[in-house]
C-alpha positions in Angstrom: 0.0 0.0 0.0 1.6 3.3 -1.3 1.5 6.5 0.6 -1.8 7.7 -0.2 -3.5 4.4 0.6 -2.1 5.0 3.7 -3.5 8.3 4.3 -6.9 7.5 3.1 -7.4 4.5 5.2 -6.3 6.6 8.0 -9.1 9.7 7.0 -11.8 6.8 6.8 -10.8 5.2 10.2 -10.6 9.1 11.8 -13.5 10.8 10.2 -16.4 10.3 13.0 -13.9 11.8 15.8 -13.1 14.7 13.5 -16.8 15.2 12.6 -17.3 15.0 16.8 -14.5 18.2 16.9 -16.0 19.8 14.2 -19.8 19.5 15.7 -18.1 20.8 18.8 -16.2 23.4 17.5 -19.4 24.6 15.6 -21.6 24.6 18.6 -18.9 26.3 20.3 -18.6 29.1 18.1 -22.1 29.6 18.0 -22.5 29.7 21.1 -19.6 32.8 21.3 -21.3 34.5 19.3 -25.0 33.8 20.8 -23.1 35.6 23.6 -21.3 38.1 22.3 -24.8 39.4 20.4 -26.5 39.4 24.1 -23.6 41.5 25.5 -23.8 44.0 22.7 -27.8 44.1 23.2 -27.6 45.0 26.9 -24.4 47.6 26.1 -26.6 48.9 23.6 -29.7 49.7 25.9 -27.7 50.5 28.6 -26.4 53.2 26.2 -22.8 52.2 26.5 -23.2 51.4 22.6 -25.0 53.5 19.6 -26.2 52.0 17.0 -25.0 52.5 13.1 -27.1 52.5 9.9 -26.6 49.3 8.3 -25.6 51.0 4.6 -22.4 53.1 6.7 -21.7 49.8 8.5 -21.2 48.0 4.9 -20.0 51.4 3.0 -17.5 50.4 6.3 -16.7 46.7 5.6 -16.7 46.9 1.5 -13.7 49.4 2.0 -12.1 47.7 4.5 -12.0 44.5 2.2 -10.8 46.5 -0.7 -7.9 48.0 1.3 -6.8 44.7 2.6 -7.6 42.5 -0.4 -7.7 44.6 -3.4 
């Protein structure tokens, strides 16, 4: 068995405990940013945060893109 048998026979025998760090690392994430949404909520009312018009956010994040990647 050459090389890339190898390696594919060790991806089949692997792939449900990296599906089971992936499904974690999802949730995980989610979860983050389930949170990080709620925080932002509450600074918001509390009036620790103002909120932007959506168009200047993405006027905002289109240029930012094209500086970095353009």
């Amino acid at each position: 068995m050459g090389v890339v048998g190898i390696v594919e026979e060790f991806a089949l025998k692997n792939q449900d405990p990296i599906e089971e760090v992936d499904e974690r690392v999802e949730a995980d994430v989610g979860q983050f940013w389930i949170e990080e949404a709620q925080r932002r909520y509450d600074a918001y009312l509390k009036g620790e945060l103002r909120a932007l018009e959506g168009d200047d956010v993405m006027k905002r994040a289109r240029s930012r893109v094209a500086a970095k990647y353009l």
